[in-house]
C-alpha positions in Angstrom: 237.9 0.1 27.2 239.7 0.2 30.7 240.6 -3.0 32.3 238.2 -3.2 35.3 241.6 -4.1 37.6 242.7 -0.9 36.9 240.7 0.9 39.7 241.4 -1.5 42.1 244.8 -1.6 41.8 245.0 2.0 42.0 242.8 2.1 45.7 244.4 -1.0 47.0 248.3 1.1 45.5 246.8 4.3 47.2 246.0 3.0 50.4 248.8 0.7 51.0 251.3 3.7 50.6 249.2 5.8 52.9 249.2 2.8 55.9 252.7 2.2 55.3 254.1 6.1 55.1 251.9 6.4 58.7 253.4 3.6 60.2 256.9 4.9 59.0 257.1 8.2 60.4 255.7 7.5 63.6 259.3 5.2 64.3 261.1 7.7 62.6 263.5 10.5 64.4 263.8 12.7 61.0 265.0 16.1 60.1 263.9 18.4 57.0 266.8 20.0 55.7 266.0 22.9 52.8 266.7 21.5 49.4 265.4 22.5 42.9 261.6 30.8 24.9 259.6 30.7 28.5 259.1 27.5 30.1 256.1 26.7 32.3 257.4 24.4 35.7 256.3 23.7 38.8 255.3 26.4 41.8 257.2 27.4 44.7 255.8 27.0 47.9 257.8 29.2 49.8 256.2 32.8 51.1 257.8 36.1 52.7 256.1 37.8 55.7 258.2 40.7 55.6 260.8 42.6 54.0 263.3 41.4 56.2 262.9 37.9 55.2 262.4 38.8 51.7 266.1 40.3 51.5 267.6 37.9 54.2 268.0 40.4 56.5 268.4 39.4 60.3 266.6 42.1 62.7 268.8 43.8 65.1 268.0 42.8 69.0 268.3 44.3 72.2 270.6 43.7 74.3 269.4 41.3 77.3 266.3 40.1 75.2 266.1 36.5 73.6 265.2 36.5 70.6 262.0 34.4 69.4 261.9 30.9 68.0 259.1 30.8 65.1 256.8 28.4 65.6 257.0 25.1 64.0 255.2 24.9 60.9 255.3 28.7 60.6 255.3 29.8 56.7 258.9 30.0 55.1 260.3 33.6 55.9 263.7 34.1 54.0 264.6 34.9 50.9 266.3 32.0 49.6 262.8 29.9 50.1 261.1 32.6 48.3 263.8 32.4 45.2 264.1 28.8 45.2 267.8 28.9 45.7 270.1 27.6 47.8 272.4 29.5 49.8 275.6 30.2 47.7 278.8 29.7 49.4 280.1 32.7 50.3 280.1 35.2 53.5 276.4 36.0 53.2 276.2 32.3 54.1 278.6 32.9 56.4 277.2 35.7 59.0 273.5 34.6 59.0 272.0 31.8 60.8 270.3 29.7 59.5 268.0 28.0 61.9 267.2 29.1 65.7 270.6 26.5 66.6 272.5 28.3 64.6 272.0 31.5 66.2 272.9 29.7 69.9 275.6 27.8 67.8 273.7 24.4 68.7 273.0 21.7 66.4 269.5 20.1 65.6 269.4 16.9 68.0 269.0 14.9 65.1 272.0 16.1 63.2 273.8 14.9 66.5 272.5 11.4 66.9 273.6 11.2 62.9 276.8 13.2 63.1 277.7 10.1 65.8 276.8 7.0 64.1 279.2 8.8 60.7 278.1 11.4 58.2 274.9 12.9 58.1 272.6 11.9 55.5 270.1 14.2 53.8 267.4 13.7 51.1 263.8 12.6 50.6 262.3 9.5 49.8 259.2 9.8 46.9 256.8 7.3 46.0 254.1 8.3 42.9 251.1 7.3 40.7 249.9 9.0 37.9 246.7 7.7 35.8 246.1 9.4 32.0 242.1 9.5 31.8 242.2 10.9 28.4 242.0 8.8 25.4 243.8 6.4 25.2 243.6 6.2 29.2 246.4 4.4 30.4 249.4 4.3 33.4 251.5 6.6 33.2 253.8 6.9 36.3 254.2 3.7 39.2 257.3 5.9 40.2 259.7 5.2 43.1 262.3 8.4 43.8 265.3 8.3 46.4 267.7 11.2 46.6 271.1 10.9 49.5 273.5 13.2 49.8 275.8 13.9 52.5 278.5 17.2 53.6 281.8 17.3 55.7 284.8 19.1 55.9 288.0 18.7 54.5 290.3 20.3 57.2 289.1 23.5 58.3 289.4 25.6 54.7 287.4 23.1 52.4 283.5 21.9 52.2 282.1 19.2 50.8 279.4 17.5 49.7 277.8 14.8 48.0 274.4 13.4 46.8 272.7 11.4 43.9 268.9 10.4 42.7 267.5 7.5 41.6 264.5 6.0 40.2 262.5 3.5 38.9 259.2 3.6 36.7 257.2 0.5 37.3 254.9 1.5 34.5 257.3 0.2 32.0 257.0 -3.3 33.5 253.6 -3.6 34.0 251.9 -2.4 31.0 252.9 -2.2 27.6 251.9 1.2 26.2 254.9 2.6 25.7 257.7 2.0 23.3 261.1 0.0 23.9 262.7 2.9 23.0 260.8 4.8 26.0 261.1 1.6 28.3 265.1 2.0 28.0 265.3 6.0 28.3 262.6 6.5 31.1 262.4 3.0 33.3 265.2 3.9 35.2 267.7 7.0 36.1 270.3 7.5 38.3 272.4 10.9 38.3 274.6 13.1 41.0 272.7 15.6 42.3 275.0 18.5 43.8 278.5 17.0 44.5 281.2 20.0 44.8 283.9 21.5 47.1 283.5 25.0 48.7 286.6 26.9 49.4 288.1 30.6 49.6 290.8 32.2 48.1 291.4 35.7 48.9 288.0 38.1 48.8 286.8 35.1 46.1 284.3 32.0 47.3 284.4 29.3 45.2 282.1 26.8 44.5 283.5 23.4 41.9 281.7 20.4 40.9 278.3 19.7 39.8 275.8 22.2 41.5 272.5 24.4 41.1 272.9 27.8 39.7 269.8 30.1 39.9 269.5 33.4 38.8 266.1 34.1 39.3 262.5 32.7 39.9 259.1 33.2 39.1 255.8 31.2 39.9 255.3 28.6 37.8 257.0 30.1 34.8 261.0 30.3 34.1 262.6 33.3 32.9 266.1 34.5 34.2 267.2 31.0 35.3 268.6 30.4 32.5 271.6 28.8 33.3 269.5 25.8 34.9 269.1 22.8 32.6 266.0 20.9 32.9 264.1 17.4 33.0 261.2 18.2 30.5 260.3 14.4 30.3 257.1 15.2 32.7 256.5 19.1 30.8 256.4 21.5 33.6 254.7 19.1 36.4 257.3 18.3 38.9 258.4 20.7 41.6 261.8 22.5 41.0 263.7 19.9 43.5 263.2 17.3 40.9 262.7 19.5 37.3 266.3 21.1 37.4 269.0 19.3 36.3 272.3 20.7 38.4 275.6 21.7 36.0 279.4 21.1 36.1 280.4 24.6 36.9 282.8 27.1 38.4 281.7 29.4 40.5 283.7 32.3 41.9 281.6 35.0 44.2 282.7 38.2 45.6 280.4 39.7 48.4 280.9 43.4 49.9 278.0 44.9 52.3 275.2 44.5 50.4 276.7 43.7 46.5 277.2 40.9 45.4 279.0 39.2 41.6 278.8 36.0 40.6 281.2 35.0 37.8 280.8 31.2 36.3 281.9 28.7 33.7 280.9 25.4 32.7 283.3 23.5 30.7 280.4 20.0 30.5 277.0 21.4 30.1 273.9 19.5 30.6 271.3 19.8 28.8 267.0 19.2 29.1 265.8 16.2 28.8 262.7 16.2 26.5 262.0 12.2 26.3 261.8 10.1 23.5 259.4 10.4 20.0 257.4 7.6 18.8 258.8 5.2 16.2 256.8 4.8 12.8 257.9 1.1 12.7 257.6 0.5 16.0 254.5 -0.1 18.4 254.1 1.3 21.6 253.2 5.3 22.2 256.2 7.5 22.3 256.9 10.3 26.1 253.7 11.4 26.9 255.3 14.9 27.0 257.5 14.9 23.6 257.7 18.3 22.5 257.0 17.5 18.8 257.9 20.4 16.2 255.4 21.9 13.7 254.9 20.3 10.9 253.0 21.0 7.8 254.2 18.1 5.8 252.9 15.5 7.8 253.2 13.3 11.4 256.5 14.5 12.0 259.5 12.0 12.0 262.0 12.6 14.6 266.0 11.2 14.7 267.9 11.0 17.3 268.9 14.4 19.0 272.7 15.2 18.7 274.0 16.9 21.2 277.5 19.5 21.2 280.6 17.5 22.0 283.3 18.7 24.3 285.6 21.7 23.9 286.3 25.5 24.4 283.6 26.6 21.8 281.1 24.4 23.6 281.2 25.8 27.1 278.7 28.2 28.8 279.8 31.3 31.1 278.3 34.1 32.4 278.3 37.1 35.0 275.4 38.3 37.6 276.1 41.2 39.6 273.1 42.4 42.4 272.5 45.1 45.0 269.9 45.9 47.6 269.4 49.3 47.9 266.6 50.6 50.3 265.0 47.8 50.0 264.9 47.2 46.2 266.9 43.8 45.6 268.2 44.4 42.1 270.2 42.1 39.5 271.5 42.0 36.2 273.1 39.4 34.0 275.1 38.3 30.5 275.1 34.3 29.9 276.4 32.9 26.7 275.8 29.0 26.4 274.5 26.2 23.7 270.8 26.2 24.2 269.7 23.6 26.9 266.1 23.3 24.4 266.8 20.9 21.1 266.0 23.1 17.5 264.1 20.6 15.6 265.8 21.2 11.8 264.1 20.0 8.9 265.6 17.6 6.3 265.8 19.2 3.1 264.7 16.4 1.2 261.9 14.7 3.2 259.9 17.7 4.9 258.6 14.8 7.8 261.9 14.2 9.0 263.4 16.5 12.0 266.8 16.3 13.7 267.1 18.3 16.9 270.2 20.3 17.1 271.7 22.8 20.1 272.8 26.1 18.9 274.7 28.7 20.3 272.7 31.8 21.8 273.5 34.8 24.6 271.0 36.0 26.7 270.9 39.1 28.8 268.4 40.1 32.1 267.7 41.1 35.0 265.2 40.9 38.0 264.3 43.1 40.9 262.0 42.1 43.8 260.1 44.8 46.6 258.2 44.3 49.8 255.8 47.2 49.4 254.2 46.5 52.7 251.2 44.7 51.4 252.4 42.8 48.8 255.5 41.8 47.4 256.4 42.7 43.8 258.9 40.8 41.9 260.0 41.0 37.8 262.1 39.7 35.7 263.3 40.1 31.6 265.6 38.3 29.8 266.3 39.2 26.1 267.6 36.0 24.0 269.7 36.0 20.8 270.0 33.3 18.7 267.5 30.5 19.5 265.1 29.6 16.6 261.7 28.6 16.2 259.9 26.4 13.1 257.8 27.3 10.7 254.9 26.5 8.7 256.5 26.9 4.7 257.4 24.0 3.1 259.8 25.8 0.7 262.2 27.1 3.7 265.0 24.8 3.7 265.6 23.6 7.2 262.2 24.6 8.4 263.8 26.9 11.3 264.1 30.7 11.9 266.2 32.8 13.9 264.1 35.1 15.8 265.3 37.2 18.8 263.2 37.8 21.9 262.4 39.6 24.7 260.2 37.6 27.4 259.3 39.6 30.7 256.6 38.8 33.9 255.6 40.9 36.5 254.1 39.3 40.0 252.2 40.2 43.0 252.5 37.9 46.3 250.4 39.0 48.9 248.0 37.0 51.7 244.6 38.2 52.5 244.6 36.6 55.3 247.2 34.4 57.9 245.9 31.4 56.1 245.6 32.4 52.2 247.9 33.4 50.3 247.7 34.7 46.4 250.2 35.2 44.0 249.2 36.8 40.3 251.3 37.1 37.3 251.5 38.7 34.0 254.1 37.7 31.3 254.6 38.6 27.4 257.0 37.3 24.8 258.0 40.0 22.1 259.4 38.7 18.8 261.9 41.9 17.0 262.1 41.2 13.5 259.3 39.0 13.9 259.0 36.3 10.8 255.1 35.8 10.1 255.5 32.0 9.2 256.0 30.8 13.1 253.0 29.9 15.4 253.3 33.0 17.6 252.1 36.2 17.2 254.3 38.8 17.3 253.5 39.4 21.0 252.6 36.9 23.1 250.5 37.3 26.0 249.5 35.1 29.0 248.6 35.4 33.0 248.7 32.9 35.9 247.0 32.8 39.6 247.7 30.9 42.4 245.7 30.3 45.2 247.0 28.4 48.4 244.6 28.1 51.3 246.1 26.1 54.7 242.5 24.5 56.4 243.4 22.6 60.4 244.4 19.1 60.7 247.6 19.7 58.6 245.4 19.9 55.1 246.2 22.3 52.6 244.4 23.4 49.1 245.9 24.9 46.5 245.1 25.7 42.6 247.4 27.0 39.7 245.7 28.3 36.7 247.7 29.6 33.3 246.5 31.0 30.3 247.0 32.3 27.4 245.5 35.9 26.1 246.4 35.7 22.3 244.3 32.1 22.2 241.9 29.3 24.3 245.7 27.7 25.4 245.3 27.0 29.3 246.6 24.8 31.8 244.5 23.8 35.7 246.4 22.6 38.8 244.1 21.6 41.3 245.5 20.2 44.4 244.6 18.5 48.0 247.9 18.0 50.3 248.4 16.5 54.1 251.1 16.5 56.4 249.7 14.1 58.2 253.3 13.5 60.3 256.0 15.3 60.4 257.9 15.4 57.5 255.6 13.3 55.9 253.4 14.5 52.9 250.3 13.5 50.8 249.5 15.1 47.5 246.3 14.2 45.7 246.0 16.2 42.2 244.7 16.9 39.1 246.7 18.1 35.5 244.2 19.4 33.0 245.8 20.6 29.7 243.3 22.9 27.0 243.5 24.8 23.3 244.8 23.8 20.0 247.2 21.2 19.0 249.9 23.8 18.2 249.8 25.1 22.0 252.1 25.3 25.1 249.4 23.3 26.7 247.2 22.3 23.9 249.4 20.1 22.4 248.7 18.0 25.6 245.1 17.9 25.5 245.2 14.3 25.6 247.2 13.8 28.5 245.2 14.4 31.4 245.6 12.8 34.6 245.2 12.4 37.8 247.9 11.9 40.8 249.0 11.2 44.0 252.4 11.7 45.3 253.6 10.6 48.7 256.8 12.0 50.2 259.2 11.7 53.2 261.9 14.2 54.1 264.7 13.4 56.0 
């Protein structure tokens, strides 16, 4: 039965947060500054209104005629908001503003007051609560979130910058549902977020140090950013800020008109975190979002997951080359890497006992993206060799398969009116070769909507629905949010997981929850 303190807490929790985060931004001179098999994650906010701000594209103007500010608040209108990714380093990055003061080469007055008191500091500040309704109902996040990062120059040839995140779980103090072994792995974190040096040599940009490589992205699904590692420990709920984990890389870039490759190596990969199992000998539940392998033997017993050690053999590269060509924004790619996602490899002896593993695959794709005047279309494929899946015989050895794949999704964005906007997706896995004694069918099938609606006073309503079409396997989204000061912002939310134990979402029937989120920029 639930503690009858628990609801209070959460009201007085929720409301003190709100009061404060009021009080807070109304002393506060900020500044938002733009920030991160298939793999469901977190949508993207960010909307074209044209095929010019798909593609990046700044429109010519006539001479003695001012251009014309958009309006604060106006929806996000270039392409890297649409794709998620930050602006690479190179002379794209170069020859287009950025912001209205970049086009009259003035700075933000912000940025000023910063630049004088030292260097200026970036980031967002995140407070969260999360309460698991299902059985057994219990706390599951009392999260506190701070990224910094600062930039400078190093003489006039060389950029910098710098940044980190950490956090603390309060949940692991104040309750004692979860296991030690979850307590140490999940109560606190602190990692660098993108720290590297820009810098040109030649025709080549290049980009060193730790930093966020994305090669493609789709609404609440992953497909061709595959060189992204990411923080699974939540499954797909976080936005993409906080789900992707940035790598050690090189990055070299050549751009010419409107072509653009992309060569890079990472000598220290990262790799996703998937949380920790629960312990047979141990009490206290295990991640609420452990990605447990099949199996048929039993309640599976997981060891500790050993991940590749340092060297040649163990590095990832790749190469991306794109072009836009009357209009059509078109890519294509060759990665080669050890497989951010654990293989879960049976013991031979005792079929209970799993040991995840990272093996070595390659993966090849592309993705293209259109503004057909009333809609956008976007797609994207990727074709994976080498990753394997369980299966459900007891006599096969190490309880794995090789199976190659071929995942690709198709998408509409358009808005039927100024204040909706709709976004619909279809998506299939194909399995060559395919090996009956895996879950999946040969092909699998699923679709995704998302339906944003803006409403006055700053509130916003929004709903993200995924399901499966070979099986009852479905995931609900429902979510309330409120600017209610600038750069200040209030999510209220619900996660509501469906289908069989064996599914994407399924398998997380029991972990239903509500949320709130509170969140400054700065």
């Amino acid at each position: 039965m639930r503690p009858k303190w628990i609801p209070t807490i959460w009201a007085l929790a929720l409301g003190g947060l709100i009061t404060d985060a009021a009080v807070g931004a109304g002393n506060s001179d900020s500044h938002l500054d733009g920030v991160d098999s298939y793999v469901v994650a977190a949508k993207d906010d960010g909307l074209p209104l044209a095929k010019d701000d798909l593609f990046g594209v700044t429109p010519e103007v006539e001479k003695g005629v001012q251009p014309v500010p958009e309006p604060e608040g106006a929806l996000s209108t270039s392409k890297d908001t649409l794709f998620g990714i930050e602006p690479s380093s190179g002379k794209a990055e170069k020859e287009l503003p950025a912001s209205k003061e970049g086009l009259f080469n003035q700075e933000p007055a912000t940025q000023i007051a910063k630049a004088e008191q030292g260097l200026p500091l970036q980031g967002f500040l995140q407070t969260k609560l999360a309460y698991t309704y299902s059985d057994p109902d219990h706390w599951s996040y009392v999260l506190g979130r701070l990224e910094l990062g600062t930039q400078g120059r190093l003489g006039n040839d060389v950029k910098w910058k710098v940044s980190g995140r950490a956090e603390y779980n309060a949940v692991y103090d104040l309750t004692n549902f979860y296991s030690d072994s979850v307590r140490e792995d999940q109560r606190t974190k602190f990692r660098f977020g993108e720290t590297y040096l820009d810098f040109s040599t030649g025709s080549l940009d290049w980009r060193v140090g730790r930093q966020q490589i994305v090669w493609g992205e789709m609404v609440g699904l992953f497909f061709a950013d595959v060189v992204s590692a990411k923080d699974m420990r939540e499954f797909i709920l976080p936005d993409f800020q906080v789900l992707r984990i940035p790598q050690w890389a090189a990055r070299a870039e050549y751009f010419k008109n409107d072509f653009h490759a992309e060569v890079v190596w990472i000598p220290f990969p990262s790799y996703d975190l998937v949380g920790t199992p629960f312990e047979l000998a141990k009490t206290g539940a295990g991640s609420d979002f452990y990605p447990y392998p099949v199996s048929p033997a039993g309640i599976p017993l997981v060891m500790d997951e050993k991940k590749p050690g340092y060297g040649l053999d163990h590095t990832n590269y790749g190469v991306r080359l794109s072009q836009l060509s009357h209009g059509w924004d078109v890519s294509g790619f060759w990665y080669s890497s050890m497989d951010s996602q654990p293989t879960f490899y049976r013991d031979a002896i005792n079929p209970q006992v799993f040991y995840p593993r990272h093996d070595r695959i390659w993966q090849a794709g592309g993705t293209l993206a259109k503004d057909l005047g009333t809609f956008v279309l976007k797609a994207e494929a990727v074709y994976t060799d080498g990753h394997s899946f369980n299966v459900t015989d007891l006599l096969d050895s190490d309880g794995v398969v090789k199976q190659n794949t071929l995942d690709w999704v198709v998408g509409m964005d358009f808005n039927p009116t100024t204040e909706t906007r709709l976004n619909a997706q279809l998506f299939q896995r194909i399995f060559f070769d395919h090996a009956p004694n895996i879950l999946f069918d040969q092909y699998e099938s699923g679709i995704s909507l998302l339906v944003n609606h803006k409403f006055p006073h700053n509130w916003e309503a929004e709903a993200l629905l995924i399901h499966s079409l070979n099986r009852s396997d479905w995931m609900v989204r429902p979510k309330l949010t409120w600017g209610f000061q600038p750069n200040w912002r209030l999510d209220l939310g619900v996660d509501v997981f469906g289908g069989p134990p064996t599914g994407l979402f399924g398998r997380y029937d029991n972990q239903d929850r509500v949320y709130t989120e509170l969140r400054r920029d700065f």
